[in-house]
DOLUM-921346 format. One record per residue: x, y, z of N, C-alpha, C, CB in turn. Coordinates in pm, whole numbers, padded with zeros to 5 digits, always signed. Atoms other than C-alpha are relative to their C-alpha. Glycine has a CB too. Layout:
XYZXYZXYZXYZ ...
This chain:
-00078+00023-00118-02744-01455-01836+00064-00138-00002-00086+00016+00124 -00116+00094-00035-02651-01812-01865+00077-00028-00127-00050-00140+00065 -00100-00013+00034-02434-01730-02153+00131+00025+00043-00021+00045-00047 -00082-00059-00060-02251-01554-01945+00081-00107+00121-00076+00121+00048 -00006+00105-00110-02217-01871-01675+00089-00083-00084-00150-00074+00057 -00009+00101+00094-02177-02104-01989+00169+00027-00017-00112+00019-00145 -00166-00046+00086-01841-01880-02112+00091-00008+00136+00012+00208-00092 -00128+00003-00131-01696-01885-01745+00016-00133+00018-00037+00072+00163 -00040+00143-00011-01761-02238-01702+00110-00022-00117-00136-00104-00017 -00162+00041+00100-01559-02324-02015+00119+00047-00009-00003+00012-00125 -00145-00046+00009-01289-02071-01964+00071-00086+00144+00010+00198+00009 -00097+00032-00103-01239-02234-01614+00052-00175-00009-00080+00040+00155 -00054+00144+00048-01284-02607-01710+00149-00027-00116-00139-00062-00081 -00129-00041+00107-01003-02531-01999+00127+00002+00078-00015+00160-00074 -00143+00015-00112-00756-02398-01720+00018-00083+00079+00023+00091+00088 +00038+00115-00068-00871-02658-01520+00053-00170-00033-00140+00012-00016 -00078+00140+00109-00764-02941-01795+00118+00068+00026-00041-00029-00204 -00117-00049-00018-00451-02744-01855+00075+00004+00126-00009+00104-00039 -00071-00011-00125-00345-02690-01509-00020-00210+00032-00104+00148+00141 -00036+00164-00013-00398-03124-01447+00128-00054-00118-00166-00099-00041 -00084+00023+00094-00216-03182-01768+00108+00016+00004-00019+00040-00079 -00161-00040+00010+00082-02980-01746+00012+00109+00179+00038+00133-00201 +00022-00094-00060+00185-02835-01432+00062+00112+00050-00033-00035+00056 -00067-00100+00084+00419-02568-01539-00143+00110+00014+00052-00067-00182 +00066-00122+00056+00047-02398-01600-00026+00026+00099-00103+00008-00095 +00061-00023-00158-00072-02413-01223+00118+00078-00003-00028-00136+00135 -00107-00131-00022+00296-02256-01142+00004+00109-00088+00140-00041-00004 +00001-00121+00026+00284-02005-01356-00120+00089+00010+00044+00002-00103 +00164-00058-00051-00089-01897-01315+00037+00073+00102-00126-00114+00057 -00027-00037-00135+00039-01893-00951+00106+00142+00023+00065-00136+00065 -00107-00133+00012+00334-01639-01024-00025+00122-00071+00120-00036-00064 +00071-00099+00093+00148-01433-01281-00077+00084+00123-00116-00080-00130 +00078-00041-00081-00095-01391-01002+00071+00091+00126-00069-00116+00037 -00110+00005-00123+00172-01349-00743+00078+00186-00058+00152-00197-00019 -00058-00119+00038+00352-01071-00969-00132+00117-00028+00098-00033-00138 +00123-00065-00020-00010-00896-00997-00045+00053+00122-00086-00073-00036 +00057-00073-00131-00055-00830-00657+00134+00102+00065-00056-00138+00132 -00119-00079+00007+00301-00724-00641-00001+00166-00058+00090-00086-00088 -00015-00105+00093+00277-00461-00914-00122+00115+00065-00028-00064-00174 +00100-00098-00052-00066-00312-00748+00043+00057+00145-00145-00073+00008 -00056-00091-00084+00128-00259-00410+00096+00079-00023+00031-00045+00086 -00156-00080+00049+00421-00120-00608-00063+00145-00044+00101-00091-00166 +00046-00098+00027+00164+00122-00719-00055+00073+00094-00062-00018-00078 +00045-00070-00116-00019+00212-00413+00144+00062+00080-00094-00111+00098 -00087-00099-00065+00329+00311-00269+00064+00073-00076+00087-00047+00079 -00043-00155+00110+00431+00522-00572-00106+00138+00028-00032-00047-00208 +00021-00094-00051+00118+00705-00486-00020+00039+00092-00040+00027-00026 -00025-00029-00117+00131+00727-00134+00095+00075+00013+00011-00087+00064 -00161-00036-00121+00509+00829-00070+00083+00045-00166+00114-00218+00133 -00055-00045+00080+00568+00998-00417+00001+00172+00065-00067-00046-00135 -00026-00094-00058+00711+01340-00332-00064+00123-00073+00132-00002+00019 +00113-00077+00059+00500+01548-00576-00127-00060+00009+00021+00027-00134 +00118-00028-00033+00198+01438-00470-00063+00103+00122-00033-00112+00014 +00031-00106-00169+00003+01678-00235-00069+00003+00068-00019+00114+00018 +00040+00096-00140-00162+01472-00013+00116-00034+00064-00077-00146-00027 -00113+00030-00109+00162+01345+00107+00062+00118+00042+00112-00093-00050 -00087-00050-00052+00318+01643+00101-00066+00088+00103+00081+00052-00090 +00091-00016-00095+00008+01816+00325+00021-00106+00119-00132-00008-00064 -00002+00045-00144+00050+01551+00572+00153-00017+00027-00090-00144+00029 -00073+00004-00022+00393+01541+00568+00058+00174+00052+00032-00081-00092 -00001-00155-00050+00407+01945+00640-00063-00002+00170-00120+00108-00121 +00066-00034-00118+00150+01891+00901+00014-00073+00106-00116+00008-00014 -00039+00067-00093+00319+01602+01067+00124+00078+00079+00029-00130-00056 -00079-00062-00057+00587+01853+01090-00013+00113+00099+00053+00025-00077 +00043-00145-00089+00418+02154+01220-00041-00067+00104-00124+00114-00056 +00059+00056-00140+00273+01933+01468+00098-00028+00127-00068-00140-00031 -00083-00002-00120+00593+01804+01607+00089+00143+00023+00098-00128-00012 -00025-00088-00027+00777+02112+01613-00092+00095+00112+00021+00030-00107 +00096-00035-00080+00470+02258+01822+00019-00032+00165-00114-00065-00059 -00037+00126-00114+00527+01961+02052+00125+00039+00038+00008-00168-00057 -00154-00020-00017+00897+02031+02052-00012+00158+00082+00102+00000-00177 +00035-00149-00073+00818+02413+02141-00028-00001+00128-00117+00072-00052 +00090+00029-00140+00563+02310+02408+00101-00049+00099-00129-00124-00018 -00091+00081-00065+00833+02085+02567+00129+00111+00055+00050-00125-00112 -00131-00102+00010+01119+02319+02535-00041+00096+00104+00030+00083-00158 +00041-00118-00079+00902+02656+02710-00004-00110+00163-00185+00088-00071 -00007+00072-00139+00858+02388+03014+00078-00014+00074-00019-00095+00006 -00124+00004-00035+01182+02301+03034+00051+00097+00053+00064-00028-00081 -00045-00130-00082+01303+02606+03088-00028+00059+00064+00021+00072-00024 +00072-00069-00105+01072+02747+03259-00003-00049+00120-00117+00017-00026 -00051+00063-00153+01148+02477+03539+00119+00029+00003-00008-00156+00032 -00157-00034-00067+01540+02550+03511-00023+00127+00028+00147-00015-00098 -00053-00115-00013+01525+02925+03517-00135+00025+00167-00007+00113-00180 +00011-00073-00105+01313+02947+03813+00077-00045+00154-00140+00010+00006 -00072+00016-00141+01445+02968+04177-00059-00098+00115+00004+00141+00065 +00064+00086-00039+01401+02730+04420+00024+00071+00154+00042-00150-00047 
């Protein structure tokens, strides 16, 4: 186990020099990092709101049947207050 401590300490003291030294390495660390979190939401909305998947397209069916339902429900009311007599 404290091999394992030993090899993180030195990989971070290393970036640690490097990033004081030059700091070109802090900014880019920072943008590497920056385009990494980028690329993992770029992926979560490919599979969220990709149109062959069929999870989306299940809730996107059933968001429809739902309002249409709603729309129905609304509609029989409606009319059913104009067409009667007062």
């Amino acid at each position: 186990m404290t091999l394992y401590y030993y090899t993180l300490f030195s990989l971070f003291s290393i970036l640690a020099i490097l990033i004081v030294i030059d700091r070109n390495v802090g900014a880019y660390i920072d943008l590497m990092l920056r385009f990494g979190v980028v690329q993992i939401k770029r992926l979560i909305w490919i599979i969220r709101f990709h149109p062959k998947n069929p999870i989306t397209r299940w809730t996107l069916n059933w968001r429809v049947e739902r309002m249409t339902r709603q729309l129905e429900k609304d509609l029989e009311i409606k009319t059913k207050n104009s067409t009667e007599e007062k």
